[in-house]
C-alpha atoms as one frame of an Amber mdcrd trajectory, in Angstrom:
protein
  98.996  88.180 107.120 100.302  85.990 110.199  97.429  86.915 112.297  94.862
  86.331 110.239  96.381  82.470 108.891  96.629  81.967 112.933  93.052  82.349
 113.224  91.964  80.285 110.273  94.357  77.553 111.867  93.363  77.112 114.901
  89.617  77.499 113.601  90.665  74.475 111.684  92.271  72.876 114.363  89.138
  73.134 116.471  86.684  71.400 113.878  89.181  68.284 113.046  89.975  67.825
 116.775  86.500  68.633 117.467  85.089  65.848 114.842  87.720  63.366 116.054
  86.357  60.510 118.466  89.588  58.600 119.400  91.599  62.003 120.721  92.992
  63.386 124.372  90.221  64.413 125.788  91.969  67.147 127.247  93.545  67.890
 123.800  90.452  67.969 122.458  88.358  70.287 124.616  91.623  72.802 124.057
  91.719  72.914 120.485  87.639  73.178 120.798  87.847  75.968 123.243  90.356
  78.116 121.619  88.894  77.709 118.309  85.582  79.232 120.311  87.280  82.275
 121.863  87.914  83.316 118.124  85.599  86.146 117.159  83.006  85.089 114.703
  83.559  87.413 111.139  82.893  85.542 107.737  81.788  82.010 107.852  84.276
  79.538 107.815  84.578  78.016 104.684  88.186  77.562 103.941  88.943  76.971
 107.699  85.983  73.713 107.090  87.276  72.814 104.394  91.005  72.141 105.281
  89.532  70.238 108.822  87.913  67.689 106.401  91.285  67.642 104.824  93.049
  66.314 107.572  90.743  64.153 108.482  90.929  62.250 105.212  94.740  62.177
 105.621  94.481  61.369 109.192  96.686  64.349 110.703  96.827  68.144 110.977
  98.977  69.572 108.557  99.037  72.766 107.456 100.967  72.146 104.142  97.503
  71.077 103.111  96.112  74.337 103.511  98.404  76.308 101.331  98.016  73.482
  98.751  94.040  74.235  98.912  94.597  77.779  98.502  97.102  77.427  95.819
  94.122  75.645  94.008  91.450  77.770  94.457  93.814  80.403  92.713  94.392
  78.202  89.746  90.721  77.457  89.114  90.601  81.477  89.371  93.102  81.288
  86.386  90.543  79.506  84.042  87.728  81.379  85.043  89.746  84.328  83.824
  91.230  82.991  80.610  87.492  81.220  79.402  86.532  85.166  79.990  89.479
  86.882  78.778  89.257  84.496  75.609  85.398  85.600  74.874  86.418  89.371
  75.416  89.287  89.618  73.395  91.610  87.200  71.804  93.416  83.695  73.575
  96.917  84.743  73.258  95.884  88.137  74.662  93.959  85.997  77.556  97.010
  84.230  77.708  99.143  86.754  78.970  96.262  88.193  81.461  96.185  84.679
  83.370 100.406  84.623  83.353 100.596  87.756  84.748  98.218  86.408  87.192
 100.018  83.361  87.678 103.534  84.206  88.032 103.038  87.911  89.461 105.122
  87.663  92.848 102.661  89.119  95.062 100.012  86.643  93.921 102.405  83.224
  94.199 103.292  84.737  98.140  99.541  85.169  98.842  97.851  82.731  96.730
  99.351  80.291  99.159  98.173  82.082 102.540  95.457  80.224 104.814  92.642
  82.766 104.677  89.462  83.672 102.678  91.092  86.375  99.995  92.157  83.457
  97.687  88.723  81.609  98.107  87.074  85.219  97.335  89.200  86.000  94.463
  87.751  82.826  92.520  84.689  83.706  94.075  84.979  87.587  91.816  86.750
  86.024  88.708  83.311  82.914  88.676  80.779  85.645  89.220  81.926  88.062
  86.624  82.663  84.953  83.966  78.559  83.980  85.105  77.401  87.435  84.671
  78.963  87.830  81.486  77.207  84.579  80.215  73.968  85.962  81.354  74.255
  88.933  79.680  75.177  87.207  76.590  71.897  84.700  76.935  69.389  86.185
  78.986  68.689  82.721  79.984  67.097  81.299  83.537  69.931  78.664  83.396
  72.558  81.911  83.600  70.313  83.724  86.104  70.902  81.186  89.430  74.090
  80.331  88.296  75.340  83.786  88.266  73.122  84.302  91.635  74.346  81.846
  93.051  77.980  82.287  92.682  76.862  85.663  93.336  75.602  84.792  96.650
  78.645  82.563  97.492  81.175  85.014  96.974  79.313  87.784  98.774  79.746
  84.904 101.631  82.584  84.102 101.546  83.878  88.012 102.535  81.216  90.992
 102.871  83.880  92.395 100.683  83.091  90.770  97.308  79.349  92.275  97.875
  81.228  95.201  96.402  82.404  93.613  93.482  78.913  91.644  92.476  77.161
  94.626  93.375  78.779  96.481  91.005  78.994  94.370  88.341  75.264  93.383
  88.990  74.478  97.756  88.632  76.834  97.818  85.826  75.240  95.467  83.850
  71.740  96.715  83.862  73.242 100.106  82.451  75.641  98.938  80.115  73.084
  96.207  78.428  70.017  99.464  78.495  72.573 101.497  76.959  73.187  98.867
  74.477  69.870  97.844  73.949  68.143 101.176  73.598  70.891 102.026  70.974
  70.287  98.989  68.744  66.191 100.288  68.829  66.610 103.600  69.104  69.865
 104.808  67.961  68.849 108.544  68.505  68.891 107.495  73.057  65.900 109.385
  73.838  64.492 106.521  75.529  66.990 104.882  77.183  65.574 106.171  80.707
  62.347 104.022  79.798  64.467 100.386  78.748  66.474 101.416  82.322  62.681
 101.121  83.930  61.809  98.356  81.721  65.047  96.280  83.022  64.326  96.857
  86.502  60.959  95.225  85.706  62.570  92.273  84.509  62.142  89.526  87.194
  65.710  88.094  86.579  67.383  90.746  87.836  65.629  90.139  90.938  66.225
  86.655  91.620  69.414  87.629  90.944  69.872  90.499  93.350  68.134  87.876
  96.086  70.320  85.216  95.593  73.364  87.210  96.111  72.150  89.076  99.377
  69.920  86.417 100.955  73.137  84.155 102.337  74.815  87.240 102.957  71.853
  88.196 105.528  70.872  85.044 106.887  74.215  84.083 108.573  75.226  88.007
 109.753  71.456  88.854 110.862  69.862  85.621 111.997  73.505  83.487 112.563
  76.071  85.752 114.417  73.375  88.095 115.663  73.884  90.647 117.836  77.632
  90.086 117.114  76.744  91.756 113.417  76.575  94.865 114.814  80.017  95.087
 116.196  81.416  94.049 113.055  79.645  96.666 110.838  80.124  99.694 113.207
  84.131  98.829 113.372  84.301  99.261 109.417  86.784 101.628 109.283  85.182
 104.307 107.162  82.677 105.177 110.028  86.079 106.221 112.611  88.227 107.291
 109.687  86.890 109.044 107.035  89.240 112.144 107.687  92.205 109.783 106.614
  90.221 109.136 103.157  89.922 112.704 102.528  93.698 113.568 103.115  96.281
 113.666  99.632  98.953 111.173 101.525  95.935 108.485 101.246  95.731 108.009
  97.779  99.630 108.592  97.216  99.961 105.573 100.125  97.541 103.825  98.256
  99.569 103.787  95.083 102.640 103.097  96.586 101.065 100.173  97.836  99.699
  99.098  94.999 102.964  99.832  92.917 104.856  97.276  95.393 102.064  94.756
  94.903 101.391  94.450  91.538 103.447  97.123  89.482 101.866 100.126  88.755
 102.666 100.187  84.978 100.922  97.108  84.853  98.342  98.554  86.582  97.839
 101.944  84.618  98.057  99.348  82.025  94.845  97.425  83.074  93.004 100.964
  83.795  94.006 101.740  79.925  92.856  98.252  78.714  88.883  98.689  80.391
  88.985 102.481  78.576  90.050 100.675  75.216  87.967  97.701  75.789  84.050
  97.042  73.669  81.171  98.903  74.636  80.090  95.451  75.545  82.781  94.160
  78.012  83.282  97.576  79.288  80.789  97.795  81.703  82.297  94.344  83.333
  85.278  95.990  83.786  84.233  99.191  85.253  82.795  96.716  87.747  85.488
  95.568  88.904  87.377  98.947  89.045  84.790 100.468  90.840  84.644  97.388
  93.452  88.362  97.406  93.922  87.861 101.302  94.656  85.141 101.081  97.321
  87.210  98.417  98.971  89.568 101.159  99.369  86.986 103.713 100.447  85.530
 101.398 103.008  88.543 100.083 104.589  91.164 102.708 104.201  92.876 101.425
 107.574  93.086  98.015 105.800  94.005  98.911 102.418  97.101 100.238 103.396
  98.223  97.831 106.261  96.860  94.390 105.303  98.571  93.263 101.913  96.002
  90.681 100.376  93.021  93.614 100.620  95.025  94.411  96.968  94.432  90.337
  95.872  91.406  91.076  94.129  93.307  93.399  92.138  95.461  90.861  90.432
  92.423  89.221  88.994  91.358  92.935  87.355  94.454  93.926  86.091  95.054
  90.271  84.360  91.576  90.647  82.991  91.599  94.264  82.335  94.822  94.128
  79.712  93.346  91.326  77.792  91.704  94.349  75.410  95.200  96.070  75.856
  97.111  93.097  74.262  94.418  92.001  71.663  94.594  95.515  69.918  99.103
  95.058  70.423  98.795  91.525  69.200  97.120  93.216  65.432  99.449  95.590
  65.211 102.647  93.059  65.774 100.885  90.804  63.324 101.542  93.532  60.338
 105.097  93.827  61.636 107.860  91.594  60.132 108.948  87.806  61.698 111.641
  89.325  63.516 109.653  91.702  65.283 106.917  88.970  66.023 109.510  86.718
  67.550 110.876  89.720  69.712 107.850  90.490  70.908 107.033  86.728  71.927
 110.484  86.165  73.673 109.738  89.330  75.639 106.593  88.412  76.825 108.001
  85.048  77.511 110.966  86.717  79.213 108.613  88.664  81.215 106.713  85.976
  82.614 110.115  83.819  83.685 111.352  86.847  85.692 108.195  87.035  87.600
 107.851  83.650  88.302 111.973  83.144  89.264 111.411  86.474  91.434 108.660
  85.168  93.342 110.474  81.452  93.634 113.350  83.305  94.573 110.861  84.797
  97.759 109.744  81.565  98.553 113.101  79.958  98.939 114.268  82.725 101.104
 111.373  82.545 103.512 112.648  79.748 105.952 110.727  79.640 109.009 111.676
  75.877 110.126 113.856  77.064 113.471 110.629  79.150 114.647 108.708  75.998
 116.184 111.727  75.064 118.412 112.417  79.397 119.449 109.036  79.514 120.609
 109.046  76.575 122.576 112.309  77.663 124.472 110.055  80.743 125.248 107.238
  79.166 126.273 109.396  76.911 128.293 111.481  79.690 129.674 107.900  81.343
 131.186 106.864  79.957 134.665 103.488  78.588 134.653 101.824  80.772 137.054
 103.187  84.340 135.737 101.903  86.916 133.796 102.884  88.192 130.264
């Protein structure tokens, strides 16, 4: 989104410049001042991050900024192949974190100066944490997963959808679980869901994950909370939710995003997944779908409100391809090599595609056409 990598730009321009000692002081107090008039929404983390960038190399360039995203994404990518790999098989994880990788949509915006690809490792850490808690049951696994919890939640209100819902998810899913394995008949699974609510980790983990979120919106940005909770779109445009050319928008969307075979793919790898990676998965479905719910304006004009779908469907056909890779293994060599050069075939056309986007994206003669314009304004008019 242009507007939105404008903002985080000259956010970051306004911390380097504003940190710099040896500047224009007239240069200075402009980048300063613009970077104020921006309205305060999620804290600045990426914007901070990229300002201490160019101070280390000594100049503002935005390069640097795509480069920081671009890495952020690929740390995403082992997060979801250490978690892929523990649900269901390596090569299976394998293909999950190359669809990821070379899906086109996700090399365009994996390189875009904003939060989303900061949040989307934010999702793909918490849900490998919580899934290592839930393995362990360990304090150790309790503030990690709060605190990356916590951090993601920060990083966009949005990803309080995601940990929320894994966080609810896994309290049912492990009752279910464990009231099975001691009483298989589940006539008292209502009092292990009580029992689990009494546990104190849950707690510390539920705190960790909302207290950032509250301290910077309620005692931070204030009064200026308000404003940003009462424009959430839902509240002005519910009507739109409840109308059939929403959700047939929606998939159209999603279908020029990400594929929607691929998609229906994912939905059918969480149905065929365990009983005890299930409930992760739902998670994430169910995040991705109150996104949509709460921001129906947004899901279907602002493109990287689908990134945090990439991550789910690479994660969610992991199960799909384990239970394909033991069927090709009782198939003959020629069919197993087939079935390698396809998926190998696959992953080269997604990755020339979106090289093929990148390349024909040239914006170079756009610094010198605006500056004609600005230079063909007067001064004193009005635009």
């Amino acid at each position: 989104n242009p507007t939105r990598q404008l903002r985080s730009a000259i956010i970051a321009r306004g911390f380097y410049y504003g940190s710099l000692k040896n500047v224009d002081p007239e240069i200075q107090s402009l980048a300063v001042s613009h970077q104020q008039a921006m309205e305060r929404l999620e804290p600045p983390i990426i914007e901070s991050i990229v300002a201490f960038s160019y101070r280390l190399i000594g100049s503002e360039e935005l390069w640097i900024a795509k480069i920081i995203s671009s890495i952020f994404w690929c740390i995403a990518a082992v997060f979801l192949y250490d978690l892929g790999r523990r649900m269901g098989s390596q090569l299976a994880s394998l293909i999950g974190v190359s669809y990821f990788l070379f899906l086109p949509f996700g090399i365009r915006a994996s390189r875009s100066f904003q939060p989303d690809p900061l949040l989307v490792l934010g999702i793909m850490m918490s849900a490998w944490m919580l899934f290592r808690w839930n393995q362990s049951r360990s304090w150790k696994w309790v503030f990690l997963a709060g605190i990356s919890g916590g951090l993601t939640a920060l990083i966009k209100p949005v990803g309080l959808l995601f940990v929320g819902a894994m966080l609810i998810s896994m309290v049912i899913g492990s009752t279910r679980m464990d009231a099975n394995r001691i009483d298989p008949g589940a006539k008292r699974k209502g009092r292990f869901a009580w029992r689990k609510l009494n546990d104190p980790k849950i707690w510390v983990m539920i705190a960790f994950v909302i207290s950032p979120l509250l301290l910077y919106y309620l005692i931070n940005i204030g009064d200026e909370t308000s404003s940003y909770l009462v424009n959430w779109p839902l509240l002005s445009r519910w009507l739109d939710v409840i109308h059939p050319s929403f959700g047939m928008r929606w998939m159209i969307l999603v279908d020029n995003y990400l594929n929607l075979v691929a998609v229906m793919a994912g939905f059918l790898g969480m149905l065929l997944a365990s009983a005890e990676h299930r409930w992760l998965l739902v998670a994430l479905w169910v995040g991705y779908f109150l996104l949509g719910l709460f921001f129906p304006y947004h899901i279907l004009t602002h493109d990287y409100y689908h990134l945090p779908l990439v991550g789910l469907v690479a994660l969610s056909i992991v199960p799909l391809f384990k239970l394909i890779h033991s069927q090709i293994k009782r198939q003959g060599t020629i069919i197993q090599v087939v079935y390698v050069i396809l998926l190998v075939l696959i992953s080269f056309y997604n990755a020339w595609i979106g090289r093929s986007i990148l390349l024909g994206a040239n914006f170079r003669d756009h610094p010198s056409y605006w500056q004609e314009v600005g230079y063909a304004i007067p001064v004193d008019s009005k635009v």
